[in-house]
ZAMARGU-4260 file (C-alpha; in steps of 0.2 Angstrom, whole numbers, plus 5000, padded with zeros to 4 digits):
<rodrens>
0) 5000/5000/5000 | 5006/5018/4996 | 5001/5033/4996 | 4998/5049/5009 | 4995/5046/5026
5) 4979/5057/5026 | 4972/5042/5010 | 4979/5030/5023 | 4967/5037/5036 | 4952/5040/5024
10) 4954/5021/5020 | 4951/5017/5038 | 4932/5019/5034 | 4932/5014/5018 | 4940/4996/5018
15) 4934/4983/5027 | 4944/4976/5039 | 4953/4961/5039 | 4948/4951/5050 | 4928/4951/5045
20) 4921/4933/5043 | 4924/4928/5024 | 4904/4927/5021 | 4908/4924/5002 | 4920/4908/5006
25) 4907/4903/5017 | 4892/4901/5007 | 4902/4896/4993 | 4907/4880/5004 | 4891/4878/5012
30) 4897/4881/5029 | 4895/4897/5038 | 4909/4891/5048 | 4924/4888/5040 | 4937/4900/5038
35) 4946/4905/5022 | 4964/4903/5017 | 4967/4921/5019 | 4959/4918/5039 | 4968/4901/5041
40) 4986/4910/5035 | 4982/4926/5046 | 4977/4912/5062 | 4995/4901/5059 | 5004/4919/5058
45) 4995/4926/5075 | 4999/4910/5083 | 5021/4909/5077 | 5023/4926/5082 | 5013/4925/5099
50) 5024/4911/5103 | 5042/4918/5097 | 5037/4933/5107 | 5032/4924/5123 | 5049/4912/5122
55) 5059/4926/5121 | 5052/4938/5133 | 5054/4924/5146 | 5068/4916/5141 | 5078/4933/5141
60) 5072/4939/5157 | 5074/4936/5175 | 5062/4921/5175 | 5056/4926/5194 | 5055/4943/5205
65) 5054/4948/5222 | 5042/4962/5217 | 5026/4950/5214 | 5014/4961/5222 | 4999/4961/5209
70) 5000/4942/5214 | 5001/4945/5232 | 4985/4959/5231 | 4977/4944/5220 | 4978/4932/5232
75) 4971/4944/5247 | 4956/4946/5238 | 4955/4929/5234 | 4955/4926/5253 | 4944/4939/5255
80) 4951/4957/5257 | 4958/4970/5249 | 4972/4975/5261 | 4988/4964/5262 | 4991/4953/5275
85) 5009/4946/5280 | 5000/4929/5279 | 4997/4928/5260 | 5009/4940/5254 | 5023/4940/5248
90) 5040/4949/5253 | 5030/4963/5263 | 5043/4972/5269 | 5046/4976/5250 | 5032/4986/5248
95) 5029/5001/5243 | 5016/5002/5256 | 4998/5011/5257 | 4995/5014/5275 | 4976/5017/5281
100) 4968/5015/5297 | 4950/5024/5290 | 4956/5041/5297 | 4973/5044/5287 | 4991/5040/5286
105) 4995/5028/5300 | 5009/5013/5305 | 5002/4997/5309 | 5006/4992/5327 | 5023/4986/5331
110) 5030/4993/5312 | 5049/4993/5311 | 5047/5011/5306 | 5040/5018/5322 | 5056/5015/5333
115) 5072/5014/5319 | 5074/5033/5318 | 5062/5035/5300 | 5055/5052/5301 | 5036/5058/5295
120) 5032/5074/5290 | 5018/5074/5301 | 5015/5065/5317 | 5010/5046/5315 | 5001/5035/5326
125) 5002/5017/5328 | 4985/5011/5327 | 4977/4994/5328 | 4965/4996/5312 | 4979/5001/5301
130) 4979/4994/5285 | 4994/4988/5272 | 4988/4989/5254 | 4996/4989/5236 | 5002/5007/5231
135) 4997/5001/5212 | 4983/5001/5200 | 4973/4984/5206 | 4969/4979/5184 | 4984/4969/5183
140) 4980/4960/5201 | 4964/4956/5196 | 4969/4948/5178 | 4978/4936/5189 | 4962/4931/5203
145) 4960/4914/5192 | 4978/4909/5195 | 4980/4915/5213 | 4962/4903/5215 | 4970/4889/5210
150) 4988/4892/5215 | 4991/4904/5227 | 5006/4913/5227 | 5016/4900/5218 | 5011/4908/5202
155) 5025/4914/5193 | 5022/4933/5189 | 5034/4934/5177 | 5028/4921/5167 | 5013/4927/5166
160) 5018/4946/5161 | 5027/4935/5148 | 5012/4928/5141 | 5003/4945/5142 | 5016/4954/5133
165) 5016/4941/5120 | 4997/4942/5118 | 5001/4961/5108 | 5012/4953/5096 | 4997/4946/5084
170) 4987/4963/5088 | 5002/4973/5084 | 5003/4962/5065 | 4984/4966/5064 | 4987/4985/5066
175) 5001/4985/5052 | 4991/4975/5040 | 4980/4990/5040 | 4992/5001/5033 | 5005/4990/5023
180) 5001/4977/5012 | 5020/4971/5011 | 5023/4955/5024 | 5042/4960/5028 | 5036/4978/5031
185) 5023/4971/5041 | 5035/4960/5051 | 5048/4973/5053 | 5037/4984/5059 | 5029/4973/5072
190) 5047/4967/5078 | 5050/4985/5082 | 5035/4985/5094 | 5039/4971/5101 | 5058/4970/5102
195) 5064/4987/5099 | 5056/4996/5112 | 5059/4996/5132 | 5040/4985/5132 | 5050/4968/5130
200) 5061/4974/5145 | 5043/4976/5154 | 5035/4961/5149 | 5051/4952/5152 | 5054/4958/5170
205) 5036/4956/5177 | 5040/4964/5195 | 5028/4975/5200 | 5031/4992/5190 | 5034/4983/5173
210) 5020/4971/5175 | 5009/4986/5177 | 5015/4992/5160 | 5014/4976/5151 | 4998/4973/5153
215) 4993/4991/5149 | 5003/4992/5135 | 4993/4977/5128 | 4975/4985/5130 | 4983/5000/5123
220) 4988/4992/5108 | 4970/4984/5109 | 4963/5001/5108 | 4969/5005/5093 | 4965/4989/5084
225) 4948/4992/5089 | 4949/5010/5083 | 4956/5009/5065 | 4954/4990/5060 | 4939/4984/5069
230) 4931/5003/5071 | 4921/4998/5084 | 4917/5013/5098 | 4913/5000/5113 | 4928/4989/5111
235) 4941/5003/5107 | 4933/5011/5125 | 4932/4996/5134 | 4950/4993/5132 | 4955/5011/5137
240) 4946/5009/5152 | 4957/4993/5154 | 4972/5001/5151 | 4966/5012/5163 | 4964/5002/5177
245) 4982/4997/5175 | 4987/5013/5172 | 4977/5029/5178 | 4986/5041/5165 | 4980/5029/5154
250) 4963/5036/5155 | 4969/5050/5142 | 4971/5035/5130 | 4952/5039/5126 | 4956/5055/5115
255) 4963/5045/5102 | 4947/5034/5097 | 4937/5050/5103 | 4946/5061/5090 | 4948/5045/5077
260) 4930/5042/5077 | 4927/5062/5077 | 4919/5057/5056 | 4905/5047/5063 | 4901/5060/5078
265) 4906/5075/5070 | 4895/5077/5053 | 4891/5095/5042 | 4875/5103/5048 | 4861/5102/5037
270) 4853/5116/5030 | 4839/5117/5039 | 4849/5121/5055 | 4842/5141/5057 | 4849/5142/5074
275) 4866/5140/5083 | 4859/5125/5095 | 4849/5115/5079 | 4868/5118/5070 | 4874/5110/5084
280) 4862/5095/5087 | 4862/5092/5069 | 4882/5090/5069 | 4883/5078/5084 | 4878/5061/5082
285) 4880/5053/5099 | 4879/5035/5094 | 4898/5035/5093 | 4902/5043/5108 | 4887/5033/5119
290) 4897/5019/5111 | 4914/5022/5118 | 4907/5029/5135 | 4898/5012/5136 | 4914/5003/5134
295) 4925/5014/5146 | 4914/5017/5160 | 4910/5001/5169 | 4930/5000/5171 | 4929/5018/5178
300) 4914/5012/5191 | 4923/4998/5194 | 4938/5006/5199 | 4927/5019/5209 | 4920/5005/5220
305) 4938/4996/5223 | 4944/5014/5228 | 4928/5014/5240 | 4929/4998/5248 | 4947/5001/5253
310) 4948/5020/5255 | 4929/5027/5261 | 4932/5038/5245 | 4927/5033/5228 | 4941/5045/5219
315) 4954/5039/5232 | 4968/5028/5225 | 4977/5027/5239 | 4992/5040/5233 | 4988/5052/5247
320) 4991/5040/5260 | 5008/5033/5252 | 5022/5030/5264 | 5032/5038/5252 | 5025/5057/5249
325) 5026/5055/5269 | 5044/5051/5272 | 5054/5066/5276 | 5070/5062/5265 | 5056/5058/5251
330) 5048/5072/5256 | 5064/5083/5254 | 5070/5077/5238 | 5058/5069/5226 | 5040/5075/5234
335) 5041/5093/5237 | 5030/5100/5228 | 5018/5085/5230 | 5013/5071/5219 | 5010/5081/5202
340) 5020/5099/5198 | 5024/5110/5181 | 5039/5110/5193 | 5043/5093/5190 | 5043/5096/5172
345) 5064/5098/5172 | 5069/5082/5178 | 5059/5069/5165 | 5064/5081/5151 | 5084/5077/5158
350) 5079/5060/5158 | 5069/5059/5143 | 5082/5066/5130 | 5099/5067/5137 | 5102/5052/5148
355) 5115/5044/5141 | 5122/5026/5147 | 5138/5023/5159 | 5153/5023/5146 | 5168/5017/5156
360) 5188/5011/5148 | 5183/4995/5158 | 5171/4980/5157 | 5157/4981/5152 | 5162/4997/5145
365) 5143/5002/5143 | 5132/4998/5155 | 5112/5005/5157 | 5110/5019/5170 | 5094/5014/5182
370) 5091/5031/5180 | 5087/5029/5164 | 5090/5033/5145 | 5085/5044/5132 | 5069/5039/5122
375) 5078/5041/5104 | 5092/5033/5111 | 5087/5017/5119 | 5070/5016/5100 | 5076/5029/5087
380) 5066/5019/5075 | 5053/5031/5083 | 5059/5043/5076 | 5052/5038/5060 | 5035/5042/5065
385) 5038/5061/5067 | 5041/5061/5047 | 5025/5056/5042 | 5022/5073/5033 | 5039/5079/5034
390) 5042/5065/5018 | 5032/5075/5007 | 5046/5089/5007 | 5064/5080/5004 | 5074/5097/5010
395) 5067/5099/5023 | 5065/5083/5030 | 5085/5082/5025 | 5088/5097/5036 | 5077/5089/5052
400) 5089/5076/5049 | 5104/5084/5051 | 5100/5096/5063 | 5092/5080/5076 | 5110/5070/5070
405) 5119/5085/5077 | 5109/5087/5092 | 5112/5069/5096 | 5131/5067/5093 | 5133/5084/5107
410) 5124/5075/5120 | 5133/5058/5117 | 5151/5064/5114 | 5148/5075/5129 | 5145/5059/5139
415) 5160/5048/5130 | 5170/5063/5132 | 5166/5067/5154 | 5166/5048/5155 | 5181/5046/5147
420) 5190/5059/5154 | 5194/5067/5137 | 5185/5084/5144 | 5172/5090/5156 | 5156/5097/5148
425) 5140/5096/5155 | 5126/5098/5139 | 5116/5106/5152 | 5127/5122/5152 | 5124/5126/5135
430) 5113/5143/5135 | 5093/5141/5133 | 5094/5120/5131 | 5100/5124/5111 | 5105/5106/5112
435) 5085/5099/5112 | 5080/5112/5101 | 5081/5100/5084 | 5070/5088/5092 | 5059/5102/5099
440) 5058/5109/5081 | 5054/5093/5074 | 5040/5090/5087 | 5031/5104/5084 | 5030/5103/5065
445) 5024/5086/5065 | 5010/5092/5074 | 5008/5107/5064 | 5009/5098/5047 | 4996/5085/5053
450) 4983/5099/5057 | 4989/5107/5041 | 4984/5092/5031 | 4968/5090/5044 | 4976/5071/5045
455) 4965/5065/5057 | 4971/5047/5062 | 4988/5056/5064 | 4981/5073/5075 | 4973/5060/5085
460) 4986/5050/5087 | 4998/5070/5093 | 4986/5073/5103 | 4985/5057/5115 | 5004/5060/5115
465) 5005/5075/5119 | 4991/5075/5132 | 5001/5057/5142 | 5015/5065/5138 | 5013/5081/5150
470) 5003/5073/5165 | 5019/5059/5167 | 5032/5073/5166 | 5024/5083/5180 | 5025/5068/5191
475) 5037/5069/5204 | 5046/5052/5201 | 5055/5051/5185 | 5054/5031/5184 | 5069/5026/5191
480) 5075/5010/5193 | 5071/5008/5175 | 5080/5006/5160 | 5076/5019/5146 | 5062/5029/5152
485) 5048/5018/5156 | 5036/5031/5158 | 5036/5030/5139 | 5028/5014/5137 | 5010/5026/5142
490) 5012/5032/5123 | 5025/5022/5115 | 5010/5013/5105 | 5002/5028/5100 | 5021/5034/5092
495) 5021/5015/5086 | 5008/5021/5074 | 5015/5035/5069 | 5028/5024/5060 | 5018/5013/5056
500) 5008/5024/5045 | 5022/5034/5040 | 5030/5017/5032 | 5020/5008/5019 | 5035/4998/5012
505) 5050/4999/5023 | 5067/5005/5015 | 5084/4998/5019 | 5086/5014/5030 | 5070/5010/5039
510) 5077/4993/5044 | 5095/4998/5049 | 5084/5009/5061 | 5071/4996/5069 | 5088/4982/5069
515) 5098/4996/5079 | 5082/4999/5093 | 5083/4978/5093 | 5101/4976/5095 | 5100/4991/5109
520) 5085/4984/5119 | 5095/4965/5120 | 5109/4975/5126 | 5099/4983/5140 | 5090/4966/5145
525) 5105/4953/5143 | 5116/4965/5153 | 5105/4969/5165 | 5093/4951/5168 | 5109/4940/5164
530) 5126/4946/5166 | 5122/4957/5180 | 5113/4943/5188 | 5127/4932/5186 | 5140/4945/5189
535) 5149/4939/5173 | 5166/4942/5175 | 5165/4953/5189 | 5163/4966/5180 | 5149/4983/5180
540) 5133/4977/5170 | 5122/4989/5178 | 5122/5005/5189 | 5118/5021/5194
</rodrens>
């Protein structure tokens, strides 16, 4: 398939999708049941690259963890009650615990933390109701009930965030057969998704952060299968509300099939609308949107009622009473101006473009910094997706290009270089953060090109970006320990598709790109699940 991205996006109504029933094979053979060639070669394709996906994710990762606590909160309810107990938990002084007693903040009698010198920001009292719960979203915990029925808390979390993380790898092919016709562009294209993006590290890891973000990154990707292959409102809501309860932020997943269905909601008036109000009415049709609030909201209740039965408060998640934002060195250093800040805003840019690895004249040379790395460093195939438009004008897409090279050989050369020794420079000194400009430049005339062009698939895509993108920065945590920005995994997909429909056909350049994000994320995970873990030759895999 070639062509525009804005024909692309057009096509999305136009073509049927697919994965619709082969009603022609069917009658021809007489049987409403059986499935075509097209459908048996699509099944047999789904199934290899589910199971390629799922062997590597687990047998590249860590294979266990520590941080199990969706299957801990999984089992509690299975027991009865949404708060942890010591009894079927595991590792609970690990946690990063909720503390609630019905009134507020609290230490449950007898804590460690009362009498070993931790200090509070406020005064707090040992009580006898106080309650331990799970910091996190409770979505992934209850994916895992029927295991935690059967087996307790010898499930193997990460197994399972391996098999959930594999489960994106057929939906990921079915969102590139939309736009591409061409099976190695197709495969490339998915392997960059599932390999060449920090979501194998998550899927592979399965602790409690990253199992989190596997399994929203799945219902993610859902979302937008639901929205430009199956175009169905109530599945594409359903699985943001999902994602959601995985991932709060991931709420604001809902503005992409909101805007991408915007043609079937949005419509021209009709002529015999006289005044402002019948203008209105007559360009809203609220099939669409009822769909996608039907799908989104039982989620939203649900989580309303989870956040009641264990917090008295409906829109309570259990944040304000984190041991964390509590904690005077916490409160000090990473919390001061509470959970969310424009304030904050400085430190995940630092972390988002300009975090480079260790480099070191010793082994391993380069290692990951659990601080973690630059997006475009760790998946520059990204990249590709801010071109979408660009591609129409060779010069100046030539010029991004060299201006974005430029930008990134200063921020790694100053690292090499202050690593090394060689010389001591700092790419924060440089005056008004001219280093970042190129990719703030290219940024915002992806964006203005896809309004230009009144692209919609694409402005909605910019606009869920955009909108994940400013709520995670003004966080107060910059996702630490991590490798490459993890926080990224909220709109990696939504970037996904931006190259995705930016690449019809994949060029050689296009696979040197979407090989180098592969051979960078192995690096990450072998270094860090395997030789650090094995402390191979005693040298630095890993660090700070």
């Amino acid at each position: 398939m070639t062509g525009s991205s804005d024909e692309i996006t057009d096509s999305i109504t136009l073509e049927p999708t697919p994965d619709a029933p082969a009603e022609a094979t069917a009658e021809a053979t007489g049987d409403r049941f059986s499935l075509s060639a097209e459908q048996r070669r699509t099944g047999r394709v789904s199934l290899i690259l589910f199971l390629f996906t799922f062997l590597v994710y687990w047998l590249i990762g860590p294979m266990h963890t520590a941080f199990d606590f969706q299957l801990s909160q999984a089992n509690n309810i299975v027991h009865g009650h949404l708060y942890l107990d010591p009894q079927h938990t595991h590792n609970l002084n690990l946690l990063e615990r909720v503390l609630y007693d019905g009134q507020g903040f609290c230490l449950p009698i007898g804590d460690k933390h009362a009498t070993d010198g931790t200090e509070y920001t406020i005064p707090v009292q040992e009580t006898v109701t106080c309650r331990r719960y799970m910091q996190h979203s409770l979505g992934p915990a209850l994916l895992l009930l029927p295991f935690a029925f059967f087996l307790g808390l010898t499930v193997n979390q990460v197994l399972v965030s391996a098999f959930v993380g594999a489960l994106a790898a057929p939906v990921v092919w079915w969102i590139t057969r939309k736009f591409s016709d061409h099976f190695p562009t197709q495969l490339a294209l998915t392997a960059l998704a599932l390999f060449g993006t920090t979501f194998m590290f998550a899927a592979a890891d399965g602790g409690v952060w990253y199992f989190a973000h596997a399994t929203a990154v799945l219902f993610t990707f859902l979302s937008i299968w639901a929205t430009v292959v199956r175009r169905n409102p109530v599945l594409a809501g359903a699985f943001v509300g999902a994602a959601f309860m995985c991932r709060p932020t991931l709420i604001l997943a809902g503005i992409f099939p909101l805007l991408a269905f915007s043609e079937q909601w949005l419509t021209s008036a009709t002529a015999t609308a006289r005044s402002g109000w019948q203008r209105l009415r007559s360009r809203i049709h609220i099939g669409p949107l009822v769909g996608l609030a039907v799908g989104v909201l039982p989620f939203i209740a649900l989580t309303m009622l989870l956040n009641y039965l264990r917090f008295g408060k409906p829109f309570e998640t259990g944040y304000s009473y984190s041991e964390q934002i509590y904690q005077a060195n916490l409160a000090a250093s990473t919390y001061q101006y509470g959970l969310f800040d424009l304030r904050y805003i400085g430190r995940h840019i630092q972390i988002f473009w300009e975090q480079m690895p260790h480099f070191s004249k010793t082994g391993s040379y380069v290692w990951p910094t659990w601080a973690g790395q630059a997006m475009w460093s760790v998946s520059p195939a990204l990249l590709i997706g801010l071109f979408v438009h660009l591609r129409h004008s060779q010069r100046v897409a030539f010029a991004m290009i060299v201006a974005v090279v430029i930008a990134m050989a200063v921020i790694i050369g100053a690292a090499v270089g202050t690593s090394f020794g060689w010389f001591r420079f700092d790419v924060d000194t440089i005056p008004f953060g001219l280093q970042l400009a190129p990719f703030w430049i290219l940024v915002e005339t992806a964006v203005v090109l896809a309004i230009a062009r009144r692209d919609r698939l694409v402005i909605a895509a910019w606009a869920t970006i955009l909108a994940l993108v400013l709520v995670d920065w003004t966080f107060a945590a910059t996702g630490w320990s991590q490798f490459g920005y993890r926080y990224g995994l909220d709109f990696m997909p939504f970037l996904f598709l931006l190259v995705v429909v930016a690449v019809p056909r994949a060029r050689w350049y296009h696979v040197a790109l979407i090989g180098v994000s592969i051979l960078i994320n192995l690096w990450g995970a072998l270094w860090i699940f395997k030789f650090a873990a094995a402390h191979l030759f005693n040298w630095t895999w890993v660090g700070w």
